[in-house]
C-alpha positions in Angstrom: 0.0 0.0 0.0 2.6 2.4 0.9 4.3 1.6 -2.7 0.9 2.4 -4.5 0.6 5.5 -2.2 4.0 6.7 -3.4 3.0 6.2 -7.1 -0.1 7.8 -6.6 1.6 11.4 -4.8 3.8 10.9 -7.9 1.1 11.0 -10.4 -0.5 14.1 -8.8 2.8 15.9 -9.0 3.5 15.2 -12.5 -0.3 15.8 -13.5 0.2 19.4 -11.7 3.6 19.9 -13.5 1.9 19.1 -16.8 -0.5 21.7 -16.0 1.5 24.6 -15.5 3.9 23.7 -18.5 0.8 24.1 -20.4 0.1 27.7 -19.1 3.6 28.6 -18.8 4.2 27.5 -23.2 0.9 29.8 -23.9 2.3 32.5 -22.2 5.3 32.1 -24.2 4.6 32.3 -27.4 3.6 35.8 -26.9 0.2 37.4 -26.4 -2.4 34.8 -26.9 -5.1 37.4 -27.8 -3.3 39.0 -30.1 -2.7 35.5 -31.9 -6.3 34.6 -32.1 -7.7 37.8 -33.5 -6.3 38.7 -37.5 -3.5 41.2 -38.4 -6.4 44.2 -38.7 -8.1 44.0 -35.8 -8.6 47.0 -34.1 -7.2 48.2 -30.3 -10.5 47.9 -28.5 -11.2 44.3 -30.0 -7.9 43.2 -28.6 -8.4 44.7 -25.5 -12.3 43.6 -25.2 -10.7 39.5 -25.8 -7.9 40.4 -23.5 -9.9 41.5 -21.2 -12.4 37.8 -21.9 -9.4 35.7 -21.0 -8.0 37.7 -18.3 -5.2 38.4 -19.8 -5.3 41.9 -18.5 -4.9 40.8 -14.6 -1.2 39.6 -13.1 0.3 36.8 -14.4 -0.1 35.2 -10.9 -3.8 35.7 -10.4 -3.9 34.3 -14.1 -2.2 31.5 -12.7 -3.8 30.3 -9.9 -7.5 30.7 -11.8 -5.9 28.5 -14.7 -4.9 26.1 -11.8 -8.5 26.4 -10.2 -9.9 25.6 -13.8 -7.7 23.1 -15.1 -8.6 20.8 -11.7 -11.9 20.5 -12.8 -11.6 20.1 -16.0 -12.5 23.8 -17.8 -10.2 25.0 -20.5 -12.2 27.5 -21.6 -14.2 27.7 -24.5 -13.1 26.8 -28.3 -12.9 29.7 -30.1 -13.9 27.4 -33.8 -16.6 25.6 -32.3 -18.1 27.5 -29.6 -18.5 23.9 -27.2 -16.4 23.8 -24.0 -12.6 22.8 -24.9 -12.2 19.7 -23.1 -15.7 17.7 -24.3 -14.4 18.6 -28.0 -11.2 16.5 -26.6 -13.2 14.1 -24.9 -15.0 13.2 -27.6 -12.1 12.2 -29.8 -9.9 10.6 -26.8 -11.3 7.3 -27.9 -10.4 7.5 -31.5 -6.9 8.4 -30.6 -6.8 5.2 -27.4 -8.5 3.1 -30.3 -5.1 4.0 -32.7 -2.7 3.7 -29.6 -4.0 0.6 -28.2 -4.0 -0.8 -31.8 -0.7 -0.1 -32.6 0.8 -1.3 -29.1 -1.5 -4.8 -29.5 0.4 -4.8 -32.5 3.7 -4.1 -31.5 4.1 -6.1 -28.9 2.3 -9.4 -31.1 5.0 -9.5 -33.4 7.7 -7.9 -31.3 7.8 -9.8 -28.7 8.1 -13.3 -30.3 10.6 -12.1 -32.7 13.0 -10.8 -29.9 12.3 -14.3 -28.5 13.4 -15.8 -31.9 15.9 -14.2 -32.4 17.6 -14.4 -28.9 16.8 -18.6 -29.3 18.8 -18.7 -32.5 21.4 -15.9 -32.1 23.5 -15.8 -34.9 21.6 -17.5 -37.4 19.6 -16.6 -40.2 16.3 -15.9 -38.1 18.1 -13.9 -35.7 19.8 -11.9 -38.7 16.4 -11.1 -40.2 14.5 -9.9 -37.0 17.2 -7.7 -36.0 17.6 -6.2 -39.5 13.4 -5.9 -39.4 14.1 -4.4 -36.5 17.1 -1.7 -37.8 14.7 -0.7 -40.6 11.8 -0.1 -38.5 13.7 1.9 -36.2 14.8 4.0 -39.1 11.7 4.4 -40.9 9.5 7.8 -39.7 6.1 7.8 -39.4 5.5 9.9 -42.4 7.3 8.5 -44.8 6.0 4.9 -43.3 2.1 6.2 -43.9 2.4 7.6 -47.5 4.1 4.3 -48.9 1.5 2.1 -47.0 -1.1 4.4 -48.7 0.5 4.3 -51.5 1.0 0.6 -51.7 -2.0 -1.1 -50.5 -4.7 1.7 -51.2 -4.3 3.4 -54.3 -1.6 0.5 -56.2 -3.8 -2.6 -55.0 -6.6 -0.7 -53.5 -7.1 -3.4 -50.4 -7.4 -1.0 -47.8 -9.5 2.2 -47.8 -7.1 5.4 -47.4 -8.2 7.4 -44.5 -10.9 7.7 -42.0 -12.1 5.9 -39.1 -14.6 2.7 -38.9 -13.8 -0.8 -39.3 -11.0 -2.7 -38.7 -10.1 -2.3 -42.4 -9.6 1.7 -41.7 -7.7 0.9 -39.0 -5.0 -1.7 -40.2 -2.7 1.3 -42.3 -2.6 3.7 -39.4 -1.9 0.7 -36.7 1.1 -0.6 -38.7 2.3 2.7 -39.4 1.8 3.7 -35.6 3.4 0.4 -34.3 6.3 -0.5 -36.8 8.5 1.5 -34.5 8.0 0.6 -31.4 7.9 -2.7 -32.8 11.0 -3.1 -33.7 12.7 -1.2 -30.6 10.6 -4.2 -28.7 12.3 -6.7 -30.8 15.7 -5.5 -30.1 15.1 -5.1 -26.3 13.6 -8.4 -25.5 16.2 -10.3 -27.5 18.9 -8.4 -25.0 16.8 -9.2 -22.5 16.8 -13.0 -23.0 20.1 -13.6 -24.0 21.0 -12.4 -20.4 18.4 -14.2 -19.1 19.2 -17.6 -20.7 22.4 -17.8 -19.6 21.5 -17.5 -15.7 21.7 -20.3 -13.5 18.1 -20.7 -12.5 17.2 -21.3 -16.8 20.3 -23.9 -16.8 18.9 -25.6 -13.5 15.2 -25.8 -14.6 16.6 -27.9 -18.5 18.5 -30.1 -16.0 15.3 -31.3 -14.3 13.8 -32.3 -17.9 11.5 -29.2 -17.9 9.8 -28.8 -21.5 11.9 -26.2 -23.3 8.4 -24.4 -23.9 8.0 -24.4 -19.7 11.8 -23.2 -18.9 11.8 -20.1 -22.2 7.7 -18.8 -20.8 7.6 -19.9 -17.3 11.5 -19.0 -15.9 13.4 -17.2 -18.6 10.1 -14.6 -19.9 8.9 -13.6 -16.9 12.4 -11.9 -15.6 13.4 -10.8 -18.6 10.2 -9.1 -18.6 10.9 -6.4 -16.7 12.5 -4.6 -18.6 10.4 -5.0 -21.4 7.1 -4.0 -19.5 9.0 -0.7 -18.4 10.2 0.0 -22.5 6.3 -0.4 -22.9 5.4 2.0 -20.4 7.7 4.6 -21.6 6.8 4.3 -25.0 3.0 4.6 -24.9 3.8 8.3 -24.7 5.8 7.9 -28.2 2.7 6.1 -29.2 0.4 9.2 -28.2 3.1 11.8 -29.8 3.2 9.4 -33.0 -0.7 9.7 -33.3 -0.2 13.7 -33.9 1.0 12.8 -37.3 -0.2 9.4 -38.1 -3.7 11.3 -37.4 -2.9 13.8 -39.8 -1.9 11.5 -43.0 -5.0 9.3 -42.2 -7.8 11.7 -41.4 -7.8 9.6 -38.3 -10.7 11.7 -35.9 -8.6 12.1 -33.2 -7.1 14.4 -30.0 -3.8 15.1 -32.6 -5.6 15.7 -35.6 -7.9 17.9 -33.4 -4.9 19.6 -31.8 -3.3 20.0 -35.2 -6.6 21.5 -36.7 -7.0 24.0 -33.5 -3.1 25.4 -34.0 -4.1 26.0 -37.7 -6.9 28.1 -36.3 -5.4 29.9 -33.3 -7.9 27.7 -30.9 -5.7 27.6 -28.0 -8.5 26.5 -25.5 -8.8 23.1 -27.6 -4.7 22.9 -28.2 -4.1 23.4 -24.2 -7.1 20.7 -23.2 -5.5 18.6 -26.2 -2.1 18.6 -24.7 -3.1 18.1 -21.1 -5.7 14.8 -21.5 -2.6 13.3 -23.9 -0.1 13.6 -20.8 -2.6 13.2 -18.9 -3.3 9.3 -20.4 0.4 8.7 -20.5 1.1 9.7 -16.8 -1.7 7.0 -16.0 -0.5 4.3 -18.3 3.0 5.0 -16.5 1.0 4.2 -13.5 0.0 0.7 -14.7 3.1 -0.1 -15.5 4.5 0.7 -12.4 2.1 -1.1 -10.4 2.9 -4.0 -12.5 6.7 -3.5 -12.7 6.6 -4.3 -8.8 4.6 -7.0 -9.3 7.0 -8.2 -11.6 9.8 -7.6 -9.5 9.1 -7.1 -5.9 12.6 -6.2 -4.7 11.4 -2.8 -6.6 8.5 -2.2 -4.0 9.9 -3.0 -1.0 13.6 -0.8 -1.7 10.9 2.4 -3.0 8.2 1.1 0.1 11.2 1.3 2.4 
């Protein structure tokens, strides 16, 4: 309990630290009323939306209401759409979780058996082709990766639709080109992993009992060379959220990034702030998870941070 209580203070701190890097990044890009409004707009009509915002009070009283605000979930109102900020995110969170969850299913389907593979038959051919999978993936951006899948398998053999979001056929392209990444950096990691692993003395014990080969590698080697695999995951469900910003974008995928992208087009800063903060927000939770289950997977971890 006292582990999960630390986590929890931690979470809070981050989620308050997100918060004010959100009002402290508006700030700086200069004077958010003067962005919204166009070049000819006149004194008193950037002094009556200054005066809206409360941008004409101290920066600290500005500060603290944001704060007060932000707690309950008020960003304000979109300037485009004229609905409260954060139920125009809300709305398209799931899209975006949908994309994310899809691509990390994915990832971690093929990535984790082929760092498996390839640690089983290190320097052979199958280890030679998962790790140079896994060089290419890593080098491949998001972009590029989108266009040639669009390219390729909807407009040269027209198998899967090009953009938008409904079934799983529209969501295939913008998985694979969400995932390839991540996939491959799992499939580098978890080969490390289990090449230490293998050679411990526990692995070579549990083959000299005449343990199945498919008992030692899931039941003895997996699990502890799954901790470090489980905390890459954790870290890189933020990359996942980040890599939805433009994946989004090349698919028409409806959500938070595409949003967020639309809403800096159009000088909506209400929508790009609640954008920004529900994103970290998600990934400050998932850390959670995966620090709950980290101890779980390791429970020296708990009781040193418990202690």
């Amino acid at each position: 309990m006292r582990y999960i209580a630390r986590k929890l203070a931690h979470t809070v701190f981050v989620a308050f630290g997100v918060v004010t890097l959100v009002f402290a990044a508006l700030r700086m890009s200069g004077d958010p009323a003067a962005t919204m409004l166009p070049g000819d707009a006149s004194v008193e009509e950037l002094r009556d939306l200054r005066h809206a915002l409360g941008l004409d009070q101290p920066l600290h009283v500005q500060y603290v209401k944001f704060l007060a605000s932000a707690v309950t979930g008020d960003f304000g109102t979109s300037l485009r759409h004229q609905e409260p900020a954060m139920t125009l995110v809300l709305e398209r969170l799931p899209a975006t979780l949908e994309l994310a969850f899809a691509a990390l299913f994915l990832s971690v389907a093929i990535g984790l058996p082929l760092g498996i593979v390839a640690a089983l038959h290190r320097g052979r051919l199958a280890d030679m082709m998962a790790m140079a999978f896994a060089v290419v993936g890593q080098a491949t951006p998001y972009f590029w990766m989108g266009i040639m899948l669009i390219l390729i398998f909807a407009v040269e053999l027209r198998w899967l639709p090009t953009s938008g979001r409904g079934g799983i056929e529209r969501l295939i392209l913008p998985a694979v080109t969400l995932g390839t990444h991540f996939m491959a950096v799992l499939a580098r990691l978890t080969r490390t992993s289990m090449l230490e692993v293998l050679g411990q003395n526990y692995v070579t014990t549990a083959r000299a009992k005449g343990l199945a080969e498919r008992a030692v590698i899931l039941v003895h080697a997996l699990k502890n060379a799954a901790v470090p695999v489980v905390t890459l995951i954790g870290l890189q469900f933020g990359t996942l959220l980040g890599g939805a910003v433009v994946t989004e974008t090349i698919f028409a995928w409806p959500g938070v990034g595409r949003l967020a992208v639309q809403s800096i087009f159009v000088r909506d800063y209400p929508v790009v702030q609640a954008g920004v903060f529900v994103l970290a927000l998600s990934f400050v939770a998932i850390n959670l998870l995966v620090d709950l289950l980290y101890g779980w997977l390791d429970p020296r971890t708990r009781t040193a941070e418990a202690g």
